[in-house]
C-alpha positions in Angstrom: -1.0 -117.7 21.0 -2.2 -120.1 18.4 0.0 -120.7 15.3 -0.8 -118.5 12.1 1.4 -120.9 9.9 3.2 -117.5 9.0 6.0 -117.6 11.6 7.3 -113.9 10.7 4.0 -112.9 11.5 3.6 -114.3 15.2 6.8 -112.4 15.4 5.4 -109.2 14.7 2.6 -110.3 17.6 4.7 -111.1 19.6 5.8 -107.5 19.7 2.9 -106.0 19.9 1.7 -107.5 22.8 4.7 -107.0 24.8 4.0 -103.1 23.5 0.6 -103.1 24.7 1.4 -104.3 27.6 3.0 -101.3 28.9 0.6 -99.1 27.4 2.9 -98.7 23.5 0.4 -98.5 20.5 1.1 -101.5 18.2 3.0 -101.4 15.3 1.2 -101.6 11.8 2.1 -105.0 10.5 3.9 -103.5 6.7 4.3 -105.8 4.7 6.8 -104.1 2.4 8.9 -103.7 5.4 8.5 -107.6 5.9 9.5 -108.3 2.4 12.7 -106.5 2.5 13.2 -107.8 5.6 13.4 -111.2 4.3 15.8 -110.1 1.4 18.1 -108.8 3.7 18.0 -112.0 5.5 18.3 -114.3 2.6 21.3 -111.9 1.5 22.8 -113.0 5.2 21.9 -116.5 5.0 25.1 -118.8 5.7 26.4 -116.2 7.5 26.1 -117.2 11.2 29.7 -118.0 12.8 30.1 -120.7 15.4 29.6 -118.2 18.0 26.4 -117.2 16.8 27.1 -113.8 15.8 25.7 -112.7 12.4 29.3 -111.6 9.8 27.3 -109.9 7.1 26.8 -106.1 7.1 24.4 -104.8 3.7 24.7 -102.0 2.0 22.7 -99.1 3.3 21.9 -98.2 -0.4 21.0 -101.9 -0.4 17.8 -101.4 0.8 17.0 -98.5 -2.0 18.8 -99.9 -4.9 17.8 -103.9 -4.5 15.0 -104.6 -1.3 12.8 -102.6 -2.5 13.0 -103.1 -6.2 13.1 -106.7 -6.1 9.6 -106.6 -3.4 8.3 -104.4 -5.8 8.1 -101.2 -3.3 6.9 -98.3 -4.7 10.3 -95.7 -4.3 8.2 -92.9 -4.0 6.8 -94.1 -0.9 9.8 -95.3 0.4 10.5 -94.0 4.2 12.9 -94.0 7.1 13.9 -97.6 8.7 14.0 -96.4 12.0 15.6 -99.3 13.0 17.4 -103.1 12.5 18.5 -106.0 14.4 20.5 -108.9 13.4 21.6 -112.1 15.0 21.8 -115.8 14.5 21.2 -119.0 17.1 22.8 -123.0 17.4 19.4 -124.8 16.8 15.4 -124.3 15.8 13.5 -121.9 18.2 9.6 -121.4 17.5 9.0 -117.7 17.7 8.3 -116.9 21.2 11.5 -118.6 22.3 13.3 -116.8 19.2 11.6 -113.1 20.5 12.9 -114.4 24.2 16.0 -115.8 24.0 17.6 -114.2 21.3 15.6 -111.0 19.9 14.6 -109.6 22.6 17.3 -110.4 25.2 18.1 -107.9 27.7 18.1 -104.6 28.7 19.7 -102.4 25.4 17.1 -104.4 23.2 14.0 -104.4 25.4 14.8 -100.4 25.4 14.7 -100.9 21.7 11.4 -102.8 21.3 10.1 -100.2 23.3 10.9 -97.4 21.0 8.4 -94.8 21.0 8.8 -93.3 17.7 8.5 -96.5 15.8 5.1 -96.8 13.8 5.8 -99.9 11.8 7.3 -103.0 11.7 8.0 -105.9 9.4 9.7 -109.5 9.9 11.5 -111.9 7.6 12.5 -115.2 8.5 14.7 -117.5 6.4 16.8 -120.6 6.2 19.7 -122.4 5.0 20.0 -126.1 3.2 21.7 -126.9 6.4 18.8 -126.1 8.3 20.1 -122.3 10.1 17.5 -120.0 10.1 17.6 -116.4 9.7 15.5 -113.4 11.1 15.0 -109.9 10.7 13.0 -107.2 11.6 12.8 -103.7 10.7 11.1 -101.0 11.9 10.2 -97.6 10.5 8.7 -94.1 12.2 7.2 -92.9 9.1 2.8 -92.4 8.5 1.4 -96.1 8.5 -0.6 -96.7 5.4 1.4 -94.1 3.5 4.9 -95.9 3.6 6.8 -98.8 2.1 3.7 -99.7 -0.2 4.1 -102.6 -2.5 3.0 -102.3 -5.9 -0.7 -104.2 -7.0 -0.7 -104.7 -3.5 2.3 -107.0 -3.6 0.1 -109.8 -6.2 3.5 -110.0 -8.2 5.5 -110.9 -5.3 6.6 -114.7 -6.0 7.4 -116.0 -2.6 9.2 -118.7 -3.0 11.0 -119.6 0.2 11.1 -118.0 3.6 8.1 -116.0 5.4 7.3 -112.3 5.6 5.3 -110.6 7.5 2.2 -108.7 6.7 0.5 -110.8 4.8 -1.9 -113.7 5.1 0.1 -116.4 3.4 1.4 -119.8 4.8 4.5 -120.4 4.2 7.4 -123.3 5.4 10.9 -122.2 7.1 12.0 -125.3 7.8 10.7 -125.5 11.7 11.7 -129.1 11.7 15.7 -128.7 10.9 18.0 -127.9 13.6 19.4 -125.0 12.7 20.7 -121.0 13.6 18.6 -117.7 13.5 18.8 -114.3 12.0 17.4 -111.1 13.6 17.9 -107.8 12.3 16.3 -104.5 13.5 15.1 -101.9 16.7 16.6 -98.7 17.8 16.1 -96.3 20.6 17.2 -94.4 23.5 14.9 -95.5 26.6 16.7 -96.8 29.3 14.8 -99.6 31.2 16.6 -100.6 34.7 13.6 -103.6 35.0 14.6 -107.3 34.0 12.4 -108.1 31.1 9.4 -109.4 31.0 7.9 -110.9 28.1 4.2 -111.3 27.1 4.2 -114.7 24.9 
């Protein structure tokens, strides 16, 4: 997979191509689900212990009352966030180790990633002054197109730092800082008794 510069983005394919390939419709790429996504995660930042667990736990009404305002979400289209993940890592990973090796890491979350009632997803990456980095992803099971739309089409987003998916813009998160990682979404019930297997 070639680099899209957006690393929150090759996130999001990543995904979808481990969907496809058993037969999973992709996930529309929202990118209102992206941006609030990143806010959670720059809310989390500096919150990765030593043993890389993530000690930072949002307000549900969070994602109402500040995400969405601050991304410039339209409320009445806001839907259900069928899911969240959260987790952090020791050092750098580009994203198909990060989906790998920490996201997507055994059984319970492969079960997740294969959720067949999610319809959306969106990915926010950021990072620390000390170089952790932070992921998350959520997902929703609302109407694509319909849900989680930014207002103007998100032109009066200022993105400043991090990266978010759904969107076409470049952006730096620090890939050459050692650092930790932050994941936060998928839900489900499938059980999966195969070791995964990942499409990269």
């Amino acid at each position: 997979m070639l680099p899209t510069g957006n690393s929150a983005k090759e996130i999001v394919d990543i995904i979808n191509k481990n969907r496809t390939a058993i037969k999973l419709p992709p996930l529309y790429d929202s990118a209102g689900l992206g941006c609030m996504a990143l806010q959670y995660a720059e809310e989390c930042k500096g919150n990765c212990t030593s043993s890389n667990t993530v000690s930072c736990r949002p307000l549900e009404d969070d994602f109402t009352e500040v995400y969405a305002p601050d991304c410039g979400v339209e409320l009445p289209t806001f839907g259900t966030i069928s899911g969240k993940l959260v987790g952090c890592w020791s050092k750098h990973l580009v994203p198909s180790d990060a989906f790998s090796q920490v996201l997507v890491h055994d059984k319970k979350s492969l079960s997740l990633l294969t959720n067949k009632t999610h319809t959306e997803v969106g990915v926010g990456v950021a990072s620390t002054h000390k170089g952790h980095f932070f992921w998350c992803v959520l997902f929703s099971s609302d109407q694509t197109n319909s849900s989680f739309i930014l207002e103007d089409h998100g032109q009066g987003i200022k993105q400043k730092q991090g990266c978010f998916s759904g969107t076409n813009t470049t952006c730096n998160e620090g890939s050459s800082i050692q650092g930790g990682i932050f994941f936060c979404s998928l839900s489900g019930q499938i059980t999966i008794d195969e070791a995964p297997v990942f499409v990269l």
